[in-house]
C-alpha positions in Angstrom: 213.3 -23.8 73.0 211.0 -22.5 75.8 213.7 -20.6 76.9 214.6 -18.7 74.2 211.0 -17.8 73.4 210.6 -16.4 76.9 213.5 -14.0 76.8 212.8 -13.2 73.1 209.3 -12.2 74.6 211.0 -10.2 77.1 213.6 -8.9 74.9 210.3 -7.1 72.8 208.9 -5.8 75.5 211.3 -4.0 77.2 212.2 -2.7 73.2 208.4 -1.8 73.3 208.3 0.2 76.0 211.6 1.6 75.4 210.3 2.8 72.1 207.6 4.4 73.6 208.8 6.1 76.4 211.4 8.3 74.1 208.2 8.2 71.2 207.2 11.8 70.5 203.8 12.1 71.3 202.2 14.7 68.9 198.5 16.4 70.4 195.5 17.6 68.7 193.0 19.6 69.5 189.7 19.5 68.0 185.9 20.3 69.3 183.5 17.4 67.7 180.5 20.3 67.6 182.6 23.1 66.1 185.1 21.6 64.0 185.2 24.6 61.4 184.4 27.3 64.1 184.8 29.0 67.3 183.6 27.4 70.1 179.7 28.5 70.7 177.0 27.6 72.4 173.6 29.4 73.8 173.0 29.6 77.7 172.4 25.7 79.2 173.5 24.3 75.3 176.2 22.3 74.8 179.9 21.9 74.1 182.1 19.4 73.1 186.4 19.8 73.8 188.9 17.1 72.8 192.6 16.0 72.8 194.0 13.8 71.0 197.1 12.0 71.4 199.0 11.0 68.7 202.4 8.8 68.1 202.7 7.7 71.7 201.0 7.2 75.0 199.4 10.8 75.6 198.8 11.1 79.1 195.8 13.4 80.5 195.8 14.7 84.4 192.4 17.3 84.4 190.9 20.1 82.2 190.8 23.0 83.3 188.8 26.7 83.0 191.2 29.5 83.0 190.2 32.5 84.4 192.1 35.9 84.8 193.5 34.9 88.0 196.0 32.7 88.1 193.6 30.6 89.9 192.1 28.7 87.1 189.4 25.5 88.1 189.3 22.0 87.6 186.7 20.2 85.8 185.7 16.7 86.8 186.9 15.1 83.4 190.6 13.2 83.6 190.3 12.2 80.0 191.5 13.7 77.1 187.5 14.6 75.9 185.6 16.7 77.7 182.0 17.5 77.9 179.8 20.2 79.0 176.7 17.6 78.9 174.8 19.6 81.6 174.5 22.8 79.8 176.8 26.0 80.0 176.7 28.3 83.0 177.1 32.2 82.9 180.5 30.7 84.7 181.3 28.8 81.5 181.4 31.8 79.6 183.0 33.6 81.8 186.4 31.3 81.4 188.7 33.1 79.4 189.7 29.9 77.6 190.0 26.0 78.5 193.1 23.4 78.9 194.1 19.6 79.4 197.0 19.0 81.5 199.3 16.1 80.7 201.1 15.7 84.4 199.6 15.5 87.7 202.5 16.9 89.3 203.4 19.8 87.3 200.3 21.7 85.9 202.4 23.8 83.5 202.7 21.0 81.3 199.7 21.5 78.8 200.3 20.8 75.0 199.4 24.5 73.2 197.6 22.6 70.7 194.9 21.4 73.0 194.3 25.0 74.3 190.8 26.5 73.7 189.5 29.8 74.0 186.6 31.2 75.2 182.8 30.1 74.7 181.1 32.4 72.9 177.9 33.3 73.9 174.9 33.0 71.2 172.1 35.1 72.0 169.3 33.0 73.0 165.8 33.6 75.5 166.5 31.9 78.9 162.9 32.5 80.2 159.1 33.7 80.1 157.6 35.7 82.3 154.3 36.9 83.4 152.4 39.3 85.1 152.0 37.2 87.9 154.4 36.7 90.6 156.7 33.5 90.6 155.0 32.2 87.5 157.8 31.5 85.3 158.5 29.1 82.1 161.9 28.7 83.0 162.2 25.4 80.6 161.9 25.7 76.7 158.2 24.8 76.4 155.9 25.5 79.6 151.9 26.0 80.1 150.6 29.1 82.0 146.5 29.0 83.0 144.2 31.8 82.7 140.4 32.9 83.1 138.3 34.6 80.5 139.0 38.2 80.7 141.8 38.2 82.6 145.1 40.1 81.3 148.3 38.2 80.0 151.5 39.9 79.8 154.4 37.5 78.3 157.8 38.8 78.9 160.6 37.0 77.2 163.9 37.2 79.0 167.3 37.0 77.2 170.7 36.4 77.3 172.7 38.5 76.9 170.3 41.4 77.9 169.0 44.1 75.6 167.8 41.3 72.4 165.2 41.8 70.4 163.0 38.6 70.3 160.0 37.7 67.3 157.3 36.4 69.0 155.3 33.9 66.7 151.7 31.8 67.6 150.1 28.6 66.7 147.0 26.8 67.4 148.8 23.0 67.1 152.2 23.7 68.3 153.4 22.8 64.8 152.8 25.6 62.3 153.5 29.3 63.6 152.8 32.8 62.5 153.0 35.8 63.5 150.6 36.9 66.5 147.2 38.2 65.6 146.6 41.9 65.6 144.9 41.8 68.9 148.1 41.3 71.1 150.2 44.4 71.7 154.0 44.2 71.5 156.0 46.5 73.9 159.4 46.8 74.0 160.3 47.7 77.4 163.6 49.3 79.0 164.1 46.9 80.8 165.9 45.1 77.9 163.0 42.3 77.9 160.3 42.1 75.0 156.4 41.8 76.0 153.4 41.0 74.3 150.1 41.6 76.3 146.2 40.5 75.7 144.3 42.3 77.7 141.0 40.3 78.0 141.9 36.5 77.1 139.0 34.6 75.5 138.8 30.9 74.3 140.4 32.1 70.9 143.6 32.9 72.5 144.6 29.6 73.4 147.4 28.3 72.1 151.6 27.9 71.9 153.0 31.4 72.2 156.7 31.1 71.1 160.0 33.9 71.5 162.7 33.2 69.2 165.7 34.3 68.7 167.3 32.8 65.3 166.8 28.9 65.9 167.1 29.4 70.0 163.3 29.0 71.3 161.0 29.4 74.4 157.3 27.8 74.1 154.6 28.8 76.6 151.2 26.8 76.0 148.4 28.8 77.3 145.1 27.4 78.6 142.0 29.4 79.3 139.0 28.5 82.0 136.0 29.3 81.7 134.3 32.2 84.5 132.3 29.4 85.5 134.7 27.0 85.9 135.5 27.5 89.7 131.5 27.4 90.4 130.8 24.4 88.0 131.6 22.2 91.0 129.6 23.7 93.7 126.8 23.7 91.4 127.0 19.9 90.9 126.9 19.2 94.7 123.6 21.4 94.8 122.3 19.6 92.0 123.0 16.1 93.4 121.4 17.6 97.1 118.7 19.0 95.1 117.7 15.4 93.9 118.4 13.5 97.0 115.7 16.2 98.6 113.5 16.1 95.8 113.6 12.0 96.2 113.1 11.8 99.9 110.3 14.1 99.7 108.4 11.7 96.9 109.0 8.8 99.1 108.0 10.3 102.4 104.9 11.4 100.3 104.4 7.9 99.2 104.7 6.4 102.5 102.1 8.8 103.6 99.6 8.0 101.5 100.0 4.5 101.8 100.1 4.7 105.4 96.8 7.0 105.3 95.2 4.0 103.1 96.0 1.6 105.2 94.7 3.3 108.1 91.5 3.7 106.4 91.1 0.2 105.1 91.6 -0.7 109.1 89.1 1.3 110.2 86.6 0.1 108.0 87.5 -3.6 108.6 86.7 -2.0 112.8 83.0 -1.0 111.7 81.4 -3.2 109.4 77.9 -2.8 110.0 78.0 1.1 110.8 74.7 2.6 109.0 
């Protein structure tokens, strides 16, 4: 009985593996984040490639970027989905399209139907600027420092070059508008959009915001008072003020008790002086 049962177990198996190793295995391409479009994505966004293997055991070697060379590159991903979790590179776009291999050995074999093409790029601002060297809001939402009266030029920086940005304000970071009146908008040839105050005040503060469609870049600006560097210098002359002013009192004190005492000494020395 045990017998039997053990090469009935084999006998399914090896059918099992028989079946599957002449099973036509039917792939699938689809992209989780664009199902209905092409594939998209703003610089440093992400996107989402998959392959699915249907009706047999798919097998998956690397994905690769194809380029116009016949040099195309690997990607670290051996499974059938793949990833872009760290955000897409000007290289990324660059790829004229993307594929999963199915054999280590022979690159060539690469089901059509798992082919993508290339990444579009959505317009989007990559960075502010300002008119001071190496300060940069190179993440979506940054803070930038200034002092009363000082001049602020915000440059918004885009990619693909030569974008026109709307640049919108708010108080709360929360509700935005339009900038005020008193910020001038310049559109420069450089193919970068700027908006300048030229003598920031208290009322300025605030979340100044580039946009292009749903794509954002945030820069909260802080303003310091003139003072604000001498604020504290004057607190250590304050402080040394009052120490002075204290030592004097008590040195005057011990003075004039030292001046009483003296006399109450002396007069205990004479007693009977007419």
């Amino acid at each position: 009985m045990n017998l039997n049962f053990v090469v009935l177990k084999t006998l399914l198996f090896a059918l099992t593996a028989l079946t599957k190793a002449f099973a036509y295995v039917q792939y699938e391409g689809v992209s989780p984040s664009h199902r209905s479009t092409p594939l998209s994505a703003v610089l440093g966004g992400q996107v989402e490639m998959e392959c699915l293997a249907r009706g047999g055991d798919g097998m998956f070697d690397k994905w690769y970027k194809e380029k116009d060379s016949d040099d195309d590159i690997p990607v670290e991903q051996t499974s059938g989905h793949y990833d872009v979790k760290q955000g897409t590179t000007a290289e990324d776009f660059d790829a004229t399209g993307w594929y999963v291999s199915t054999n280590a050995n022979d690159r060539t074999q690469k089901p059509s139907e798992c082919r993508f093409g290339q990444i579009q790029r959505i317009p989007s601002p990559v960075r502010i600027t300002t008119n001071k060297d190496k300060e940069i809001v190179d993440k979506t939402y940054g803070s930038i420092t200034r002092v009363e009266n000082e001049l602020l030029n915000l440059t918004c920086v885009t990619s693909p070059p030569n974008q026109t940005v709307e640049w919108w304000y708010s108080s709360d970071d929360r509700s935005y508008e339009k900038l005020s009146k008193n910020v001038e908008h310049d559109n420069n040839m450089d193919n970068t959009n700027t908006i300048s105050i030229k003598d920031v005040g208290k009322k300025d503060m605030g979340h100044y915001r580039c946009s292009i469609g749903n794509a954002t870049f945030t820069a909260n600006l802080r303003v310091k008072d003139k003072m604000a560097a001498l604020w504290p210098f004057i607190g250590i002359v304050a402080v040394v003020s009052v120490l002075v002013i204290v030592i004097l009192i008590f040195e005057r004190r011990q003075k004039l008790k030292r001046k009483a005492a003296a006399a109450e000494e002396d007069d205990h020395d004479h007693p009977d002086d007419p």
